[in-house]
Backbone as XML, in Angstrom:
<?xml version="1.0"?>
<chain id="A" units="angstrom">
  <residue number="1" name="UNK">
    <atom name="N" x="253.802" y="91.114" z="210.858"/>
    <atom name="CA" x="253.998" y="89.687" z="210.789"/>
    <atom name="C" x="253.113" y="89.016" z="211.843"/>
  </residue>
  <residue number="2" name="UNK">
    <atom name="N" x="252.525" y="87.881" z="211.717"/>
    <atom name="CA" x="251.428" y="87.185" z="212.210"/>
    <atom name="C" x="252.314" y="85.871" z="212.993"/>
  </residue>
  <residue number="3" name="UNK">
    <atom name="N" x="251.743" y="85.486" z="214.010"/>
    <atom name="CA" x="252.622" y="83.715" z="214.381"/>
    <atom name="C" x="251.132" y="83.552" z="214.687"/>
  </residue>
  <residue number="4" name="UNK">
    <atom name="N" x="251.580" y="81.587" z="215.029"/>
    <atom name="CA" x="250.191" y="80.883" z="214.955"/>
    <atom name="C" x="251.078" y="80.565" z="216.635"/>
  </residue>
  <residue number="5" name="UNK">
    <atom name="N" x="249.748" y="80.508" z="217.761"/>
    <atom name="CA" x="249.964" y="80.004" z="219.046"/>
    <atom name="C" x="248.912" y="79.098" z="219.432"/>
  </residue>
  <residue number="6" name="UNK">
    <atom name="N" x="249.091" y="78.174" z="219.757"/>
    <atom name="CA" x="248.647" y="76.883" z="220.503"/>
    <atom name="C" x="248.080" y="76.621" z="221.754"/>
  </residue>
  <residue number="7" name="UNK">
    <atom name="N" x="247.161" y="76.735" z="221.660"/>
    <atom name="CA" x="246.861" y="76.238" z="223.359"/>
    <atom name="C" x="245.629" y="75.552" z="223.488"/>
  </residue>
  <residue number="8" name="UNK">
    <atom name="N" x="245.633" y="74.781" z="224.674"/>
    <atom name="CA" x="244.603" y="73.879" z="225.061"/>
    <atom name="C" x="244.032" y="74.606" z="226.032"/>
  </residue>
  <residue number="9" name="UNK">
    <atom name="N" x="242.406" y="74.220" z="225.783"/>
    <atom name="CA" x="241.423" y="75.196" z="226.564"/>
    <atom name="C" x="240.599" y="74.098" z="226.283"/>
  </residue>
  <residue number="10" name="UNK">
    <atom name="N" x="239.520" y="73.748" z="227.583"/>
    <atom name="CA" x="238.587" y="73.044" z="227.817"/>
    <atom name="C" x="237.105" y="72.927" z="226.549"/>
  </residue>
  <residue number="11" name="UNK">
    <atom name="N" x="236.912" y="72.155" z="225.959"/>
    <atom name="CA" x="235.922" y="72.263" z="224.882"/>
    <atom name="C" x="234.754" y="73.240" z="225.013"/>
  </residue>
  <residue number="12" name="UNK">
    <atom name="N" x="233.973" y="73.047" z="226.237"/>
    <atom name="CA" x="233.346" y="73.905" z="227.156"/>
    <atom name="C" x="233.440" y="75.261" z="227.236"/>
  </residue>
  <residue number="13" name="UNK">
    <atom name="N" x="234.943" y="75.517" z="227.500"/>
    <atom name="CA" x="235.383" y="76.939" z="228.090"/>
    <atom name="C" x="235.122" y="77.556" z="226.115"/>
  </residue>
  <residue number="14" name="UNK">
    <atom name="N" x="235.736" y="76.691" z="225.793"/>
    <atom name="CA" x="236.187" y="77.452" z="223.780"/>
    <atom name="C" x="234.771" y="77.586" z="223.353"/>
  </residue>
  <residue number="15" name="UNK">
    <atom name="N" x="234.023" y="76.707" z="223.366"/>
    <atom name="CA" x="232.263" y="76.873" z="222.580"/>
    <atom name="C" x="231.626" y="78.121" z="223.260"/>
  </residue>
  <residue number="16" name="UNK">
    <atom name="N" x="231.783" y="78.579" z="224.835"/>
    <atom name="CA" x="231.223" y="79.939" z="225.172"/>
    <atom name="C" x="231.856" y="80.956" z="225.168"/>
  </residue>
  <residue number="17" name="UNK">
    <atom name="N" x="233.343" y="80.844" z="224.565"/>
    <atom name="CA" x="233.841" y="81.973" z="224.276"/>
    <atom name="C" x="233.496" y="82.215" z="223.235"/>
  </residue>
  <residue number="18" name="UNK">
    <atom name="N" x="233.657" y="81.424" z="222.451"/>
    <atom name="CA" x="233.091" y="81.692" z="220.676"/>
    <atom name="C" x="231.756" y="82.357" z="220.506"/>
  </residue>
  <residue number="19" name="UNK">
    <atom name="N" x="231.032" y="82.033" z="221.060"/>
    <atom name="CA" x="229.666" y="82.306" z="221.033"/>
    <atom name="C" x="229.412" y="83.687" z="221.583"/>
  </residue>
  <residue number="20" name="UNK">
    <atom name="N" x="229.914" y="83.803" z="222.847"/>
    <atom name="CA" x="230.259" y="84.975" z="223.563"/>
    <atom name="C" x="230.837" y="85.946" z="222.277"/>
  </residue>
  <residue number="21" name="UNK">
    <atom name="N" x="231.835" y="85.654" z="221.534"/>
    <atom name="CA" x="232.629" y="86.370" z="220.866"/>
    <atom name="C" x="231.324" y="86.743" z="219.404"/>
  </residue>
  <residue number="22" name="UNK">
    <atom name="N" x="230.946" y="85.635" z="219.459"/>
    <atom name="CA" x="230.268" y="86.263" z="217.843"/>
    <atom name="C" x="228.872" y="86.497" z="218.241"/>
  </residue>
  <residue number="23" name="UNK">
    <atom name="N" x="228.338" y="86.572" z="219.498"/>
    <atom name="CA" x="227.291" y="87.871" z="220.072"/>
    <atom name="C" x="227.779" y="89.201" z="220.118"/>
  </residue>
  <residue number="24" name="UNK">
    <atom name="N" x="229.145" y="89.464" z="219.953"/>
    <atom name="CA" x="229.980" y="90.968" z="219.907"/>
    <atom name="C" x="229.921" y="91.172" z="218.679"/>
  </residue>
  <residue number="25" name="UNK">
    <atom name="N" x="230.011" y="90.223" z="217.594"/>
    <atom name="CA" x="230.563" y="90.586" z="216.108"/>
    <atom name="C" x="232.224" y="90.106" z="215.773"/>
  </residue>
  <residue number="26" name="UNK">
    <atom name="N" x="232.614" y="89.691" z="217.036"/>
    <atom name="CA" x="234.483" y="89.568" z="216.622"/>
    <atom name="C" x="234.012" y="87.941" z="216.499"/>
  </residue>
  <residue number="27" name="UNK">
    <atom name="N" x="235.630" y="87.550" z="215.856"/>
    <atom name="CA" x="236.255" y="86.125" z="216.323"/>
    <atom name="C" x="237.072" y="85.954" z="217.756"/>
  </residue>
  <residue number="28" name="UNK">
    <atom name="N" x="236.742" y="84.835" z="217.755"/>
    <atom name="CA" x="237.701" y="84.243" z="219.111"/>
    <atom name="C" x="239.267" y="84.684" z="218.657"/>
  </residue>
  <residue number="29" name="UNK">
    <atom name="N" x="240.044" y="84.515" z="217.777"/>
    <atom name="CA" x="241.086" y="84.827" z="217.526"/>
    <atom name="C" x="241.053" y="86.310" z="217.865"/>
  </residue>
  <residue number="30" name="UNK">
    <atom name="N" x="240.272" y="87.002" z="217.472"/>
    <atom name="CA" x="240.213" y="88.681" z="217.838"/>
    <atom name="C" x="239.923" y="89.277" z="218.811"/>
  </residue>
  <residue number="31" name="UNK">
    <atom name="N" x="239.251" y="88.510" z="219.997"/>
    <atom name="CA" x="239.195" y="88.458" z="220.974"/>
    <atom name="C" x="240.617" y="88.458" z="221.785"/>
  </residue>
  <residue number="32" name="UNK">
    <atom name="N" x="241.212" y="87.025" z="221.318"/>
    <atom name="CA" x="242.660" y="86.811" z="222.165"/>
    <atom name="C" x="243.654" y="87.744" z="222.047"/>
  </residue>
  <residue number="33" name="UNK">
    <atom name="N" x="243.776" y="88.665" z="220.663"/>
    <atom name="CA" x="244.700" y="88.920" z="220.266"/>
    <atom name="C" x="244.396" y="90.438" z="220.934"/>
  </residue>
  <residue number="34" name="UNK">
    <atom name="N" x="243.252" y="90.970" z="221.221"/>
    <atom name="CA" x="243.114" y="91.668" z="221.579"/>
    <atom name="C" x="243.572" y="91.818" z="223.132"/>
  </residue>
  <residue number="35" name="UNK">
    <atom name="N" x="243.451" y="90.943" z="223.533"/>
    <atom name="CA" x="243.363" y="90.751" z="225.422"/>
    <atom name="C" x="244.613" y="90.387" z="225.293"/>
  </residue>
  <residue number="36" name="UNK">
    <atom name="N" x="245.250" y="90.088" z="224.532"/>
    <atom name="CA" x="247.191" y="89.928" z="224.418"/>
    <atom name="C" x="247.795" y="91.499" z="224.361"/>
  </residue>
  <residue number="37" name="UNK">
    <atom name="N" x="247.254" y="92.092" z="223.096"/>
    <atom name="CA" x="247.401" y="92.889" z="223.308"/>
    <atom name="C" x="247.471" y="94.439" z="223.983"/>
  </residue>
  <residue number="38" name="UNK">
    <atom name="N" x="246.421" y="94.342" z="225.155"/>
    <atom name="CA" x="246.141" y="95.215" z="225.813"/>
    <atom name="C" x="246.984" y="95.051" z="227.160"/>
  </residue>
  <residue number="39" name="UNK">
    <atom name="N" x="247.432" y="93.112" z="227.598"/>
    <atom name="CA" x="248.035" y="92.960" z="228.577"/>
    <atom name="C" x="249.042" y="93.771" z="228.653"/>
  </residue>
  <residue number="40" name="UNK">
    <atom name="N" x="249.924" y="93.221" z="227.033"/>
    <atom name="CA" x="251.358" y="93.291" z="226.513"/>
    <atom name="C" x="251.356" y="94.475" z="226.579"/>
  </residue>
  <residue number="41" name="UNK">
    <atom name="N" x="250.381" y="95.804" z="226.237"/>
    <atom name="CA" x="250.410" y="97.346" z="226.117"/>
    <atom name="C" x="250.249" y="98.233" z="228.126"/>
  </residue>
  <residue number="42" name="UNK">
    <atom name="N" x="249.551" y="97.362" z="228.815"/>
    <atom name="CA" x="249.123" y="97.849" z="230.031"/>
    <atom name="C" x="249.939" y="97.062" z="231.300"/>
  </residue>
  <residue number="43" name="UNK">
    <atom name="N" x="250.140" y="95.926" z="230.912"/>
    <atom name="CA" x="250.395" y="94.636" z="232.116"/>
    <atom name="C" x="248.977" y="94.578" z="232.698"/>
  </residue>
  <residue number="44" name="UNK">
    <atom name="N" x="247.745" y="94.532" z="232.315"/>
    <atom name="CA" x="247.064" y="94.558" z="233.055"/>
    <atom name="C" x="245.537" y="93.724" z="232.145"/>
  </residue>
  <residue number="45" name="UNK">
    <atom name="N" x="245.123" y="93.024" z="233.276"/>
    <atom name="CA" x="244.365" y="91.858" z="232.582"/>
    <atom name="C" x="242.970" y="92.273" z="233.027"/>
  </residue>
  <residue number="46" name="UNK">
    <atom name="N" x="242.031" y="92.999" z="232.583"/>
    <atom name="CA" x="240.815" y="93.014" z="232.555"/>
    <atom name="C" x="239.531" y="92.297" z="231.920"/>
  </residue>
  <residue number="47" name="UNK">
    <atom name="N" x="239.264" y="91.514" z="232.986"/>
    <atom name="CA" x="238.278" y="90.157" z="232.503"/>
    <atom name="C" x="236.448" y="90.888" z="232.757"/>
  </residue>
  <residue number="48" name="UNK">
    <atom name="N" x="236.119" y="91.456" z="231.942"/>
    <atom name="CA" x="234.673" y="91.831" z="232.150"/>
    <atom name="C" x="233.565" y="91.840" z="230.331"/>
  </residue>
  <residue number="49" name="UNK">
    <atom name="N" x="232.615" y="91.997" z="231.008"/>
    <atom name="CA" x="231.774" y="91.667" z="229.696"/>
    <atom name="C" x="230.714" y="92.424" z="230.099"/>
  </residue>
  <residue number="50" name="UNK">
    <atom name="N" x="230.827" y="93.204" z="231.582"/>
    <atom name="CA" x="229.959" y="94.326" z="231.641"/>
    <atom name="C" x="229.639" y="95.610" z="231.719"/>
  </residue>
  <residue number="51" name="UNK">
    <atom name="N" x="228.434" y="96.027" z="231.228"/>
    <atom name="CA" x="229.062" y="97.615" z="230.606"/>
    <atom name="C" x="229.581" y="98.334" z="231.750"/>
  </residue>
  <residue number="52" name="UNK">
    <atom name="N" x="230.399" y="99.553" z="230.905"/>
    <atom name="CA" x="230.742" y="100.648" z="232.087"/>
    <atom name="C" x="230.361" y="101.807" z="231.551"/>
  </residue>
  <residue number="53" name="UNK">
    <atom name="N" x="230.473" y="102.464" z="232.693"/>
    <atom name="CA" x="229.993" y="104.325" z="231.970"/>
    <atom name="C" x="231.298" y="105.152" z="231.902"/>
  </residue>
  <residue number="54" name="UNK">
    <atom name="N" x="230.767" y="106.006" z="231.020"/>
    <atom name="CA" x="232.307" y="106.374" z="230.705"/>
    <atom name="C" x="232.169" y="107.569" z="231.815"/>
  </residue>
  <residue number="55" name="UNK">
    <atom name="N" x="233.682" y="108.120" z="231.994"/>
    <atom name="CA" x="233.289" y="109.367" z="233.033"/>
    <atom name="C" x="232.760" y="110.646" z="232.687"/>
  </residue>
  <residue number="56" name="UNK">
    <atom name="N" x="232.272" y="110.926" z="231.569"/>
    <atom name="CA" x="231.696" y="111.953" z="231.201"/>
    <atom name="C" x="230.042" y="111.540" z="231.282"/>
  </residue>
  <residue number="57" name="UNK">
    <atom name="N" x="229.641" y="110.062" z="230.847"/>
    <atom name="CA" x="228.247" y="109.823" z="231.517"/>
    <atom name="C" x="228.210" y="109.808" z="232.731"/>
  </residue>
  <residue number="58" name="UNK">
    <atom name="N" x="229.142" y="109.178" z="233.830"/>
    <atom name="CA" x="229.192" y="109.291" z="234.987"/>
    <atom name="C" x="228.593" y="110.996" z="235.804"/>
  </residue>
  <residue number="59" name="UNK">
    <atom name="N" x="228.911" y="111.666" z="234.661"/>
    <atom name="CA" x="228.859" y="113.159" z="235.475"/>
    <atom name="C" x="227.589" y="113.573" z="235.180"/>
  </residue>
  <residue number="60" name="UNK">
    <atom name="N" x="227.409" y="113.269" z="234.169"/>
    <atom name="CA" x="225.747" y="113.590" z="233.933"/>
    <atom name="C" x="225.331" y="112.817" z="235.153"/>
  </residue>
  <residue number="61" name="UNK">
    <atom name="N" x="225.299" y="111.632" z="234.744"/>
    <atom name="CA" x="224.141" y="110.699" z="236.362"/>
    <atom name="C" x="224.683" y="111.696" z="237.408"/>
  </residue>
  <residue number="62" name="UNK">
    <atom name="N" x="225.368" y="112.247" z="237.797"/>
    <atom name="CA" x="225.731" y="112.871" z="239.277"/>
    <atom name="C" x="224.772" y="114.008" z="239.113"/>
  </residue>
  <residue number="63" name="UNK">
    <atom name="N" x="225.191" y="114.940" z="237.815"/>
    <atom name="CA" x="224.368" y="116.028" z="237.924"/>
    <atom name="C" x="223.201" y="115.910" z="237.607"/>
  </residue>
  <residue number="64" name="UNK">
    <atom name="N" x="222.207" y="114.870" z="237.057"/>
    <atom name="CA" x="220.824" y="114.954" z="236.977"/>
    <atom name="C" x="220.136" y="114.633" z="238.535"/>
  </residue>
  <residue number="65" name="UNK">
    <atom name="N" x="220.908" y="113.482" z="239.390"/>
    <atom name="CA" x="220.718" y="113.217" z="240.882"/>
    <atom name="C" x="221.180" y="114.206" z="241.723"/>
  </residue>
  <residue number="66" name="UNK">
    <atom name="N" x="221.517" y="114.916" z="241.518"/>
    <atom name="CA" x="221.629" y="116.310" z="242.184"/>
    <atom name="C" x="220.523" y="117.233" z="242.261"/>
  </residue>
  <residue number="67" name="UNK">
    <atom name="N" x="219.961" y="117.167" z="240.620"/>
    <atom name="CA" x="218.833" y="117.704" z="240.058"/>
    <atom name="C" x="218.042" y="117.034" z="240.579"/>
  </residue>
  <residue number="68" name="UNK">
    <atom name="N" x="217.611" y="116.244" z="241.036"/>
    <atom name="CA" x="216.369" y="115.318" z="241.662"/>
    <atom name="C" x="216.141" y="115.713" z="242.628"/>
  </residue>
  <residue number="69" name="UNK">
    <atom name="N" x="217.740" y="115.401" z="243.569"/>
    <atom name="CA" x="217.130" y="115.111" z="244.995"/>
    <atom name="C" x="217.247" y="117.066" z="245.552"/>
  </residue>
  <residue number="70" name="UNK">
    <atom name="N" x="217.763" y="117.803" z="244.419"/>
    <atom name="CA" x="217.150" y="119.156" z="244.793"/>
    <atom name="C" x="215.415" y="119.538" z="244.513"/>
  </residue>
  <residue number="71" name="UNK">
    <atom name="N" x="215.253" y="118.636" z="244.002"/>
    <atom name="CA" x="213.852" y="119.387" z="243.308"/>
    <atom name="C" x="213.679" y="119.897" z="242.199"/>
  </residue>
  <residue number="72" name="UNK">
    <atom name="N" x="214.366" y="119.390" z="241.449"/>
    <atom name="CA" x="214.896" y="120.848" z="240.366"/>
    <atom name="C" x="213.877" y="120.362" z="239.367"/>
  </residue>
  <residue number="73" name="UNK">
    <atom name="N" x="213.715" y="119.087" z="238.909"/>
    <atom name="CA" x="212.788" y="118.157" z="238.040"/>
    <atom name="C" x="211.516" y="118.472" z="238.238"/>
  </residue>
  <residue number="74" name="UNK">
    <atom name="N" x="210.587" y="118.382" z="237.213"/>
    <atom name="CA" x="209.266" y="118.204" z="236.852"/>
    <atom name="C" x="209.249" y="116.776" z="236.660"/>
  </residue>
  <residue number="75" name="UNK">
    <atom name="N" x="208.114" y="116.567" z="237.440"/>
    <atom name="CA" x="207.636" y="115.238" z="237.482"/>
    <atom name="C" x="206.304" y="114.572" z="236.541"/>
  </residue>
  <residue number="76" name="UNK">
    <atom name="N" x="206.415" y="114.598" z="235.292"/>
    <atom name="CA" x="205.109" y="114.161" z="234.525"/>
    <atom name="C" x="203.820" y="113.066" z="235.243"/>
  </residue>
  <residue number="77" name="UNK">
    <atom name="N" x="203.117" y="113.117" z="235.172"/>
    <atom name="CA" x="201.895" y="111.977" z="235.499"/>
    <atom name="C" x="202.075" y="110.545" z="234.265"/>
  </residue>
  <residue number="78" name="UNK">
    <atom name="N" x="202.019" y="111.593" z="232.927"/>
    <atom name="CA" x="201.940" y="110.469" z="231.496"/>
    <atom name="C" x="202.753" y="110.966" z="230.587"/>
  </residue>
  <residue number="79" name="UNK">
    <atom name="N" x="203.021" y="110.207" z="229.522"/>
    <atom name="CA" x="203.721" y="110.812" z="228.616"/>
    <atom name="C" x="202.851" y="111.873" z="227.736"/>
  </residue>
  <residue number="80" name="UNK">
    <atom name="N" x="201.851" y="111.773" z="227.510"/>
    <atom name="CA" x="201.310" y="113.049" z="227.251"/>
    <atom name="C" x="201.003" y="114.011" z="227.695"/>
  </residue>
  <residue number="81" name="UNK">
    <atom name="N" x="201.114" y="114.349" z="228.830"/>
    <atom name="CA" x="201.735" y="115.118" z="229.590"/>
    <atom name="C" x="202.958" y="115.831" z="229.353"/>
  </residue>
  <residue number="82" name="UNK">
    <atom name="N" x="203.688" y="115.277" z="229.297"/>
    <atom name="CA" x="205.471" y="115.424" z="228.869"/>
    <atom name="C" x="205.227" y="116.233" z="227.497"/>
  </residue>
  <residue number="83" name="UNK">
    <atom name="N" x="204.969" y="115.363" z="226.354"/>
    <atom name="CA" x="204.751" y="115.766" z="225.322"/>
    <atom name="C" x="204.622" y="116.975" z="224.592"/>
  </residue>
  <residue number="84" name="UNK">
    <atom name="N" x="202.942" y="117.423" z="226.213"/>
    <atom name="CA" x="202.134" y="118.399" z="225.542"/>
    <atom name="C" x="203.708" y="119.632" z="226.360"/>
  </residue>
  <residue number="85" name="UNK">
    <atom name="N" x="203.989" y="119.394" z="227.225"/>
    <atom name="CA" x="205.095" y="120.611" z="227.886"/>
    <atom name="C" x="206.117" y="120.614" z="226.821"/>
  </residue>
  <residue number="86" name="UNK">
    <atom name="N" x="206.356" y="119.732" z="225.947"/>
    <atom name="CA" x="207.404" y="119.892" z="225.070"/>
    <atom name="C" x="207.058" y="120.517" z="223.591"/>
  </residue>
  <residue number="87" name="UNK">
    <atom name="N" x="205.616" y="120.803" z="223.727"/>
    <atom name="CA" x="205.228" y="121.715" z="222.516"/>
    <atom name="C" x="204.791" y="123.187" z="223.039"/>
  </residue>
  <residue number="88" name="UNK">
    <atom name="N" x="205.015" y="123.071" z="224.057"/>
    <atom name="CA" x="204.480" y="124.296" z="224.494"/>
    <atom name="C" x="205.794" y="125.573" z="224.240"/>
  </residue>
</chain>
C-alpha cells in the first residue's frame, strides 16, 4: 500500500534535487522513498553523492601500494611498451 506525503521544500532546493535525481536515472519520489526507507531500516541518515570504494576494492588499492612502494611493479616508458610485454 502506497500514501501520498506533503511537504514544502524551497523551489531551489526541489529543481536540484530533481535534476540531481534524473542525472542518476531515478525520480525524486524514488529518491525520497528510498532515503525514508533506509532511515526507517538503519536510523541512520546518509547524505552523500560521492563515490565510495567498496572494501574489497579498498584491498586491492592497499595491495597494489604495497606492490609499488616495494618495487614489485614494472614501470613502462609508453604504452607500447606495455603492449609489446603483454604479447610476449
Amino acid at each position: 500500500m502506497k500514501t501520498q506525503v506533503n511537504l514544502k521544500i524551497d523551489t531551489h532546493i526541489k529543481e536540484k534535487a530533481q535534476k540531481m535525481a534524473q542525472e542518476l536515472g531515478l525520480s525524486l519520489s524514488s529518491v525520497v522513498n528510498a532515503t525514508l526507507s533506509q532511515f526507517a531500516r538503519t536510523g541512520e541518515l546518509q547524505l552523500s553523492v560521492a563515490p565510495r570504494m567498496t572494501p574489497f576494492l579498498e584491498d586491492i588499492v592497499k595491495e597494489a601500494r604495497a606492490e609499488y612502494e616495494a618495487g614489485k611493479l614494472k614501470v613502462y616508458e609508453n604504452a607500447d611498451d606495455f603492449i609489446a610485454s603483454l604479447n610476449k
